[in-house]
N, C-alpha and C positions, 0 to 999 in steps of 0.2 A: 446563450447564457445572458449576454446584455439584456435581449428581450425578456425574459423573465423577472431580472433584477430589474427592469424598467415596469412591468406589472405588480409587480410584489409592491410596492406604498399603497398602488389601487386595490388589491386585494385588503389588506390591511384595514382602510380607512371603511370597505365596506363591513369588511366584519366586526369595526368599530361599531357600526351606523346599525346595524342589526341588533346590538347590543343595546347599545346607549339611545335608540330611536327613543322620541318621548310616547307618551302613554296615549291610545287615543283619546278623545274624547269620550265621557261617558260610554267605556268600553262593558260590553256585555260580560254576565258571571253568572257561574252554575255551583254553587255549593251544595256537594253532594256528603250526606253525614251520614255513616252506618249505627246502629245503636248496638249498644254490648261488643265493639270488636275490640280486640286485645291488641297490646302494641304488635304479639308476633305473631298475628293469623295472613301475615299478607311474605308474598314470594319475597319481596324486594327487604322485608323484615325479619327474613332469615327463616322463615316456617319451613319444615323438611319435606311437608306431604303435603300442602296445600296451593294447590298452582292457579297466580293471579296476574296473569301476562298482560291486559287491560289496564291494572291500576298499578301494574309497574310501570307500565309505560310511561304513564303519568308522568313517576318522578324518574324515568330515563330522558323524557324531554323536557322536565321543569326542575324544580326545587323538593329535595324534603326537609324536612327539619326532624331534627333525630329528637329534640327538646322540646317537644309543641305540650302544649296540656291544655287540658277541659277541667271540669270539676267531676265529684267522687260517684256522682247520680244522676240519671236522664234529664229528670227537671231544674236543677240548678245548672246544670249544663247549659240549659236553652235557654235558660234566663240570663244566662252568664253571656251568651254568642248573639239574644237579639239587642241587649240592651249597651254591652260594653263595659259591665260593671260586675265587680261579684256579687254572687247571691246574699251574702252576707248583707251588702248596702242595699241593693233594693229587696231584701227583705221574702224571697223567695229561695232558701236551702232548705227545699222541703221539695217531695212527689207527691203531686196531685193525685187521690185516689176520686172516681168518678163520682161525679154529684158534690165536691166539694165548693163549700160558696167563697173563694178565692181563686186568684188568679194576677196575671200578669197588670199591674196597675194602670189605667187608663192614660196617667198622664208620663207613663213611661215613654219615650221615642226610637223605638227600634231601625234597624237598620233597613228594613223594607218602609218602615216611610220618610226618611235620610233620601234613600236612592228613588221612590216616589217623588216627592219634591223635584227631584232630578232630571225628571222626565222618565223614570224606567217604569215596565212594565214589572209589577212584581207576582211573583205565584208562589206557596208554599204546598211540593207534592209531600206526603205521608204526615208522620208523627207531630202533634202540636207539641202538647202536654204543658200546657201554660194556662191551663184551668180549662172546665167543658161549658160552661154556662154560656147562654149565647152573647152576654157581656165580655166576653173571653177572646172570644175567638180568632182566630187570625183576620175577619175584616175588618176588625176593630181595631187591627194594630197595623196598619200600610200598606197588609195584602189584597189587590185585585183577584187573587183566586184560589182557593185552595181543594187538594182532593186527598182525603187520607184520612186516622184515626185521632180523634182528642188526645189518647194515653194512649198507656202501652197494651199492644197486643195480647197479655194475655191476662189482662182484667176483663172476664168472662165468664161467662156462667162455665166453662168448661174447664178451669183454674182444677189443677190435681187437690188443691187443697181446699176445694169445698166438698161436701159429701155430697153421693151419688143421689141424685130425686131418684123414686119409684117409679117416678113414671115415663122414664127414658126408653127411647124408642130406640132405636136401632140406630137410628141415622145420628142421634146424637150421642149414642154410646161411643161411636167409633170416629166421632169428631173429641171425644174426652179422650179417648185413644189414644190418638194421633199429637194432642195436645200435652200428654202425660210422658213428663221428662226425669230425671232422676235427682239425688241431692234431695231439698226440703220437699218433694213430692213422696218423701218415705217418714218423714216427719208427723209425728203425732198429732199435728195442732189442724185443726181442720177452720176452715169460714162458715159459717153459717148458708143456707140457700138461694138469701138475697143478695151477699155480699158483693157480686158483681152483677149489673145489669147486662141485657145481650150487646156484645162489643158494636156500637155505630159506625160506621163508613158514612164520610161527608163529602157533601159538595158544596163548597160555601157554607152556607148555614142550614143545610137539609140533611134530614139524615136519608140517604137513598138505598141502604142494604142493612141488614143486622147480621152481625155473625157473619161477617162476609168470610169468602173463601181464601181463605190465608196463603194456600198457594199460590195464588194469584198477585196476591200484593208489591211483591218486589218487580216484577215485568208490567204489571198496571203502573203502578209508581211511573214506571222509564216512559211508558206511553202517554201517558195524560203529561210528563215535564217534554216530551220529543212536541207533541201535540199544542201545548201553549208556547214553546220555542217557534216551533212553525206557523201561529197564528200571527207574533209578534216579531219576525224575525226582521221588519223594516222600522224596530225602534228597538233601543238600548233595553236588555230585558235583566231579571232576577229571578233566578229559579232556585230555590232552597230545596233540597230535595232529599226529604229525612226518612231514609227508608227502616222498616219497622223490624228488618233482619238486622244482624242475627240474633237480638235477642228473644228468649226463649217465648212462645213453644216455637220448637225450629219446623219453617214448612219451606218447601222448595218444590218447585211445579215438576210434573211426570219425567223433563228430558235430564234433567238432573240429578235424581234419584240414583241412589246410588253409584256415582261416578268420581268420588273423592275417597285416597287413602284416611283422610281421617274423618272418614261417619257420615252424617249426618249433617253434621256442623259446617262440616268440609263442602258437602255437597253444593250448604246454603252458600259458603263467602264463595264459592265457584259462580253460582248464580247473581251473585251482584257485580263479581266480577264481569262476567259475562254482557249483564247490562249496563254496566260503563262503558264498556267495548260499544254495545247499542247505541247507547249516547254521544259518543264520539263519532262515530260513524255518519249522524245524522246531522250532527252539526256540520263535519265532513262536503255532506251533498248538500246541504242550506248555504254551501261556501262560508258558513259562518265560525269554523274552529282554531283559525287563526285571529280574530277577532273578540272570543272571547276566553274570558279568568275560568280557566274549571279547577274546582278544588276538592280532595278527595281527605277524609279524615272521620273520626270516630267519638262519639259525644261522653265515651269512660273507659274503662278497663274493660274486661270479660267477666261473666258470673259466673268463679271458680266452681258457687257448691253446687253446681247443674253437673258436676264431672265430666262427659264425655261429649255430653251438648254443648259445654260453655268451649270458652275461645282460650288461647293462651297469652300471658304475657311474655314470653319469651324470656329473655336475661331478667327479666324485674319481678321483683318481692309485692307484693300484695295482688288487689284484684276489686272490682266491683265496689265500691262502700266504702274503700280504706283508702287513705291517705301516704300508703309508699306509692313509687312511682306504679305501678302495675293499676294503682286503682285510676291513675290521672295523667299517666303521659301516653299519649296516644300516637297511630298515624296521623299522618301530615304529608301532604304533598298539594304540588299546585303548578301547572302548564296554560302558559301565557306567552306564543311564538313571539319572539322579535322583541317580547316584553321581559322573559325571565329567562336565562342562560340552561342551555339541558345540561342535565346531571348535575346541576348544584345541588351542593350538601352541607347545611348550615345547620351548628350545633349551638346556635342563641337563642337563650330561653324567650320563648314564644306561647304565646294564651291565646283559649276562645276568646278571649276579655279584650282581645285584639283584632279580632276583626270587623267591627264596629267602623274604628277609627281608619282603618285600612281602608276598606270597601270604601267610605265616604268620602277620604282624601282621594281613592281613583276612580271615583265619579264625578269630581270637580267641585265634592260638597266638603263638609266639616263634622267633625262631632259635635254633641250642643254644650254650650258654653256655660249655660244656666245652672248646672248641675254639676256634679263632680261624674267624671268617668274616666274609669281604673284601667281602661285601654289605651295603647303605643298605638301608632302608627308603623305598622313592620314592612311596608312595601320595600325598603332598602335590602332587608333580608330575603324576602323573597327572589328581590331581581338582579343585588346585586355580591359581587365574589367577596368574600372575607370582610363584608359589613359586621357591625358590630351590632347587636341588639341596643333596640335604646330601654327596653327591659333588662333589669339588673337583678329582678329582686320578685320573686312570686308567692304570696299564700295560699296555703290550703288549708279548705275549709269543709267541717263534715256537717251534715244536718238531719232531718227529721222526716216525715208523713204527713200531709194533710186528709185527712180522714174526714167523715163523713159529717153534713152535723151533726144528727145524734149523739157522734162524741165529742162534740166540743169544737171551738175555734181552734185550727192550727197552732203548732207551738213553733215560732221562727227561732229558734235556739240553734242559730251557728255556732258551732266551736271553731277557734283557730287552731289547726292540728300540726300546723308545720309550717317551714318557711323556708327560701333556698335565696342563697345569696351567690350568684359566679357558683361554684363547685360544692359549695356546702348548702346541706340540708339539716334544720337542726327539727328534729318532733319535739313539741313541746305539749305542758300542757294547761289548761286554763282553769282556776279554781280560785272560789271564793266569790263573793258579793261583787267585788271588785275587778273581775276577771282576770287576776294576778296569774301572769305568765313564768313558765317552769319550767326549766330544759328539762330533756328527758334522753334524746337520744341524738347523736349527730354522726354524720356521714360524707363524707368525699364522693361526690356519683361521680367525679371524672374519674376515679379510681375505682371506686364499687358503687356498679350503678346496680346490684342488685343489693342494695342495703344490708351488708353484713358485719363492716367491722363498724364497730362503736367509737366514734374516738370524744364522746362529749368529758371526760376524763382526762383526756391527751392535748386539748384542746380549748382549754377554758376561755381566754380572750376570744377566739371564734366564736365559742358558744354563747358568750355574755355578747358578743355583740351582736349577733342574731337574733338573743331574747330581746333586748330593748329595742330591734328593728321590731318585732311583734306583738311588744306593747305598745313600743307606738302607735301603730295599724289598729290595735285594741282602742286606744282610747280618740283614735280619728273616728272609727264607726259610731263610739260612744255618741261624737258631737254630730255625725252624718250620716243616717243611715234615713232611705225613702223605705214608704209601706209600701206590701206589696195591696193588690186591689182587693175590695170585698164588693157582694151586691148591693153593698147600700151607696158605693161611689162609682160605681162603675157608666154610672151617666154622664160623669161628670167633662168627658172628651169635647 
C-alpha cells in the first residue's frame, strides 16, 4: 500500500506532462476535408447504417467539436479555410464554374504560404476551386505541389443536366450512366453541350488526364498525400487533402461497391473512411503519427435534393446552400498524441475562419497583421478540457455563381443570413440600399438544435441585440472588404 501511495504523485505528474507537454516545434499537419458530407454521415455522429471506425478513431483519441462550421458552399468554404477570413471580406462567396476569369486574389496570404515561410513542405491532394486559370492555381498561393481537380467533380461533360450528344459512344454513355444521380437530374432545365469542358486532372500546372476515372480519385488522393508525406517526412510538412467525395456523382472503386446499408452514398463515406484508416497507418510506419496534427472534417452540409445520394444532417434543419445549421455545421475532429487529450468533446463555437490563425500559432508563425482576419486562434479548444472558445459570435453568409464570361463578371453579393451569439441564433434579413438588417427568426440551438421553435417574439432584447451585432458586421464590410482576383491582376504577386 505505501509503495503505491509512494508512486501515485509520479504517475500523476506524468500524466500531467503528457497532457501539458508543449507543442513541438513546427509540428507536422494533415488536413483531411470531405466535400458535401453531412453533420450525421459519420458513426461517431450518430449515423445508424453507415460504419466509420477510422474517422472515429480520430475523435476517440483527439477532440471533436460538436459546434465547428464552414460556410454554405464548396468555394466560399475554401476561401473562407485558406485565407482566415469570410467570404464576404475577401470577396469570394460565390462557386467558381470552369473558365471563369476570377479567383482567389494574388495578394491574399493563405495558410500554406504562413506554414511555407515556416520551413514546411506544403502540398494540396484533390479539390482547389479557387478559380482554374493558371493565375489561380494552387502554386500561386504557397503550394510546392498539388495533384487533384480545379472544381468540382461533376462539372463535366457527363453532368445529368446537359442533353445527351448524338454521337456518344458506348463508353461514354455509360460513364453518363454512372454519373446520373437523382433530385435535379429529373429537372426540366437542361445546359447546353458546351456548358462543361472535359473534367482536368492536375499535376501542378499540367493537365495529365481528362475525364479521369472517378473511381479512382479518393484512393489516388490517399496515395499521391502517403507519397509526398514519405518524400518529405525529415522536414515539417502540409498536406491539405480535399477529397472530391462525396459529393455528387458518387463513385467508389470495385471493393466497395456495394457493401454499406445505405447505398451508394454509404458505400463512398465507407471508402474515405477506409482511406483515413490508410493514412494513419502510414504515418504509423514513417513513425511519424504521433508527431503530427491530423484533422478530419467537411467543407458544408449534404445536397439534400440528390435524395438517396446525398448525405444526412442528422438532428439539423437545412442542407447544402442554406444557412440553418445543417447547411454549415459540420464534422470536426482532430488527433494530436501528447498534444490533444483523447475523447475530448468541446461544444465552443468554432470556424473554418479559424484555422488559419491556429495552424500558424502551431507553427511558430502568426496570422498577418496587415489586414484584418476574422479567425481565433482555437488551439486551447482543441487541446485543452473546458477551454472556453475565444469565439463568441459567428456569421453566416449565403452567396452566388461565378459563371462564365460570356455572362458577365461575377456578382459578389453576400448576404448576411444569420448570426449566433452563445446559444442564440437569430436569421435575419438584409434589404434595402443600405443593407438594413431584420430579424426574422431566432432560435436556442442549446435547446433546439434542430431549429424549430421560434422564440424571435418571446425574445425581443435577444433579438435586437443580435440585430445590431449584424449591422455592425454589415457596416464593418462596408468599410473593409478585399477583392477577390481577376486576370487583369493576377500578376501582381
Amino acid at each position: 500500500m505505501l509503495d503505491r501511495m509512494l508512486r501515485l504523485p509520479s504517475l500523476i505528474l506524468c500524466a500531467a506532462a503528457v497532457l501539458g507537454a508543449a507543442v513541438p516545434e513546427r509540428p507536422n499537419i494533415v488536413y483531411v476535408m470531405a466535400d458535401d458530407m453531412g453533420y450525421g454521415d459519420l458513426g461517431v455522429q450518430g449515423h445508424p447504417y453507415i460504419r466509420t471506425p477510422n474517422i472515429d478513431r480520430l475523435a476517440r483519441e483527439g477532440v471533436r467539436l460538436t459546434d465547428f462550421y464552414a460556410q454554405p458552399f464548396c468555394g466560399p468554404s475554401r476561401a473562407a479555410l485558406m485565407t482566415g477570413t469570410y467570404p464576404a471580406r475577401n470577396s469570394l462567396a460565390f462557386n467558381h464554374l470552369p473558365h471563369a476569369k476570377t479567383g482567389l486574389h494574388p495578394n491574399e496570404i493563405t495558410i500554406a504560404e504562413i506554414l511555407k515561410d515556416r520551413g514546411y513542405a506544403t502540398a494540396i491532394i484533390g479539390k482547389w476551386h479557387l478559380g482554374d486559370a493558371p493565375e489561380f492555381l494552387p502554386m500561386r498561393h504557397g503550394f510546392d505541389y498539388w495533384y487533384g481537380l480545379p472544381y468540382s467533380n461533376d462539372m463535366w461533360p457527363y453532368h445529368p443536366k446537359i442533353i445527351e450528344r448524338p454521337d456518344e459512344d458506348e463508353c461514354m454513355k455509360a460513364s453518363r450512366q454512372r454519373a446520373r444521380y437523382t433530385g435535379y437530374a429529373q429537372s426540366d432545365q437542361t445546359y447546353p453541350l458546351d456548358w462543361f469542358p472535359k473534367l482536368p486532372l492536375m499535376r501542378n500546372a499540367e493537365v495529365i488526364a481528362l475525364n479521369p476515372q472517378q473511381e479512382k480519385l479518393t484512393g489516388d488522393y490517399t496515395d499521391e498525400a502517403i507519397g509526398f508525406i514519405r518524400e518529405h517526412k525529415d522536414q515539417p510538412f502540409f498536406v491539405y487533402l480535399a477529397h472530391s467525395m462525396p459529393h455528387v456523382p458518387l463513385f467508389r472503386s470495385r471493393p466497395f461497391e456495394d457493401g454499406s446499408m445505405r447505398g451508394r452514398y454509404g458505400d463512398v463515406v465507407a471508402e474515405l473512411d477506409a482511406n483515413v484508416g490508410k493514412l494513419m497507418e502510414a504515418l504509423r510506419e514513417m513513425g511519424l503519427d504521433e508527431k503530427t496534427l491530423v484533422v478530419f472534417t467537411s467543407d458544408n452540409g449534404p445536397w439534400v435534393e440528390y435524395g438517396f445520394d446525398a448525405g444526412s444532417a442528422g438532428p439539423l434543419r437545412g442542407s447544402k446552400g442554406t444557412n440553418y445549421e445543417g447547411g454549415v455545421r459540420v464534422p470536426f475532429m482532430a488527433r494530436f498524441p501528447g498534444q490533444i487529450p483523447a475523447g475530448l468533446v468541446s461544444s465552443g463555437i468554432a470556424a473554418n475562419i479559424d484555422i488559419l490563425p491556429t495552424l500558424a500559432g502551431l507553427a511558430g508563425g502568426e496570422a498577418p497583421r496587415d489586414r484584418t482576419i476574422d479567425g481565433k486562434d482555437i488551439w486551447p479548444v482543441l487541446s485543452k478540457p473546458d477551454a472556453e472558445s475565444p469565439r463568441d459570435t459567428f456569421f453566416y453568409f449565403v452567396g452566388g455563381m461565378a459563371y462564365k464570361a460570356a455572362d458577365g463578371p461575377p456578382k459578389n453579393d453576400p448576404r448576411l443570413a444569420a448570426v449566433r451569439q452563445g446559444p442564440w441564433k437569430l436569421h435575419v434579413e438584409t434589404v434595402g440600399a443600405q443593407s438594413k438588417v431584420e430579424p426574422r427568426e431566432l432560435y436556442n440551438l442549446h435547446e433546439d438544435v434542430g431549429e424549430r421553435l421560434d422564440y424571435a417574439g418571446k425574445q425581443p432584447e435577444v433579438t435586437e441585440r443580435l440585430r445590431k451585432a449584424a449591422q455592425r458586421f454589415i457596416d464593418d464590410l462596408k468599410r473593409d472588404t478585399r477583392p477577390h482576383g481577376t486576370l487583369s491582376d493576377a500578376g501582381g504577386r
